[in-house]
C-alpha positions, 0 to 999 in steps of 0.5 A: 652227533654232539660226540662228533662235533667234539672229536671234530673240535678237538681234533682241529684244535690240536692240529692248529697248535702244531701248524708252522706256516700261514700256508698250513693253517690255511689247509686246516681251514679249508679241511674243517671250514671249506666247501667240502670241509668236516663241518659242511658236512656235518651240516648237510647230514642234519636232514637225517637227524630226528626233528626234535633233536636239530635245533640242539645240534645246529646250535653246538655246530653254530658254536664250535665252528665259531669257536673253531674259526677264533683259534684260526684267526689267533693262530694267523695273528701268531704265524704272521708276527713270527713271519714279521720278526724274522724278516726284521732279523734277516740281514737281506732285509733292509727296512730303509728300502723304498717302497714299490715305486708306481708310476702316476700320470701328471698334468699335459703341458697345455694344462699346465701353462692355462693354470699359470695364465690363469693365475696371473691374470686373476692376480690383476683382477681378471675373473675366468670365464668359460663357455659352450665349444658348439656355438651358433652363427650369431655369437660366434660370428653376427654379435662380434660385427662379421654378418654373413656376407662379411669377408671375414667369414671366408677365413673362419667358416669352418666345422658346422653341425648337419641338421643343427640349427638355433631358432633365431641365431642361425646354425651350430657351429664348432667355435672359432674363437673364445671371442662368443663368450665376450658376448655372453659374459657382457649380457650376464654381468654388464659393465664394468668388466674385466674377465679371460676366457680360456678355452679349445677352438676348432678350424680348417686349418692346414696343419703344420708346425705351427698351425692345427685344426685343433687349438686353445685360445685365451681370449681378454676383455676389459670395460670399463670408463677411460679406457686406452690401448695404453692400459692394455700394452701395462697388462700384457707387458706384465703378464709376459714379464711374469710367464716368461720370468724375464722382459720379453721383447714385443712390438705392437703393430696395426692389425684388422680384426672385425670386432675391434677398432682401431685394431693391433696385432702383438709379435713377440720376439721368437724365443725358440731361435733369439730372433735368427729365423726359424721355420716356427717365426717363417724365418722373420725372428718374430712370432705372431702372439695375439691380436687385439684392439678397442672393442667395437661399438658394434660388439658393445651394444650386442652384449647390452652396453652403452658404447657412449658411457663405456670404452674396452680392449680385448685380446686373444692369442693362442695358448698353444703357440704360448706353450711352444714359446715356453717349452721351446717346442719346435711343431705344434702337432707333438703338443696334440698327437699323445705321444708319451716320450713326449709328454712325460718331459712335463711330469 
């Protein structure tokens, strides 16, 4: 059996010196090491040989398919080095070729823009706030000043979850508005304050080019002593003059919002027709971009704060009609609908 395992050794050894190509060294490999290869075989006839003599010859074959397996892998190094060199010296081959290009996925446009509102804001000292898109009734309706028989309710009722309810804050509901976390964020912190809060809102919305059931909100609030409409109009004059890299024309108007008071709504001057009239701007040259207004004194005992110690304002608008104002997207629904020849526009 050892005079076997030598012939075998020799034998492979002088075949592999004269293999040429990858291709025929990997033959050899699977002739002597593969499945049904010489040395497998001699492996599954050791049951015949007599039991004193199979410690001896399972060690020569342990030795010669690991001497066996060495100058394979010499050879692969030798074969592949040779195959490097030519194609180095191949006129065809031009190593200044770029590689295989792959495409990657990049960031949706709505990401894209939340990142810089966030960025701008954190740059005048606004913390970023998130909180839960299943709320009950009492943070994203009662502790913002809209009771259950309140008018308000009318507009925003909308996508409540069967058979969910809190136990002392009504049923579940899929916000509709960021406004809850205001709420949240004034019972852990207190005041002073000065967060936004970015963040997906759900509505029975009729959908069309300007309005979804589905859309994000950046929701702000200030607290703190000596507190003015006057500090918010500096805030958002920056914050536009910064987004939009140019002074964009807004005009501040009176609005009523339940949760503030007294109440404003802030237009921007439509970016997408100058002013002409679009069917985004209704055809008036302005665009809605947020609603805003003192905090009610409602609201700022509902977070635990003294409303006779500490005044705010709070904002929202509406991120996704921002990337419209940005990009200059004519219909809200592309932003949402996944189309990729509209999407890779923002890679």
């Amino acid at each position: 059996m050892k005079d076997l395992i030598q012939k075998l050794i020799n034998e492979a050894e002088n075949e592999i010196k004269s293999s040429l190509t990858l291709a025929s060294l990997e033959e050899l490999r699977i002739k002597y090491l593969g499945r049904k290869g010489s040395f497998t075989n001699i492996m599954q006839n050791l049951k015949s040989v007599r039991s004193e003599e199979k410690p001896a010859i399972g060690q020569a074959l342990n030795a010669a398919k690991n001497e066996l397996e060495q100058h394979l892998t010499t050879k692969q190094k030798t074969l592949e080095e040779e195959v490097l060199k030519q194609q180095l010296s191949d006129d065809s081959f031009d190593t200044t070729r770029p590689g295989t290009h792959y495409e990657t996925g990049h960031i949706h446009p709505l990401s894209q823009v939340q990142k810089e509102v966030e960025e701008i804001f954190s740059q005048m000292g606004f913390a970023i706030q998130d909180g839960p898109e299943i709320e009950s009734e009492y943070y994203n309706f009662e502790a913002l000043n809209v009771p259950k028989d309140h008018p308000a309710r009318d507009m925003q009722d909308t996508f409540f979850l069967a058979d969910k309810s809190h136990d002392h804050h009504g049923r579940m509901v899929l916000r509709t508005q960021t406004s809850p976390v205001q709420i949240r964020t004034m019972e852990k912190f207190g005041a002073p304050l000065r967060v936004i809060v970015p963040g997906r809102v759900f509505r029975y919305e009729a959908t069309d080019a300007s309005h979804d059931s589905t859309f994000y909100q950046v929701e702000g609030l200030l607290i703190d002593k000596n507190i003015s409409l006057a500090n918010l109009k500096g805030v958002m004059t920056e914050f536009l003059t910064r987004l939009f890299k140019k002074e964009t024309k807004v005009r501040f108007r009176p609005g009523y919002f339940p949760f503030v008071e007294p109440g404003i709504e802030l237009d921007m001057w439509c970016l997408l027709c100058s002013g002409m009239g679009c069917r985004v701007c209704k055809h008036t040259g302005w665009m809605e971009f947020m609603g805003a207004g003192m905090v009610h004194a409602n609201v700022l005992k509902a977070g635990g704060i003294d409303p006779e110690v500490y005044q705010g304002w709070a904002f929202g608008f509406g991120l996704t009609r921002l990337v419209m104002m940005k990009y200059g997207i004519d219909d809200i629904r592309l932003l949402m609908g996944g189309d990729l020849r509209f999407l890779e526009q923002f890679s």
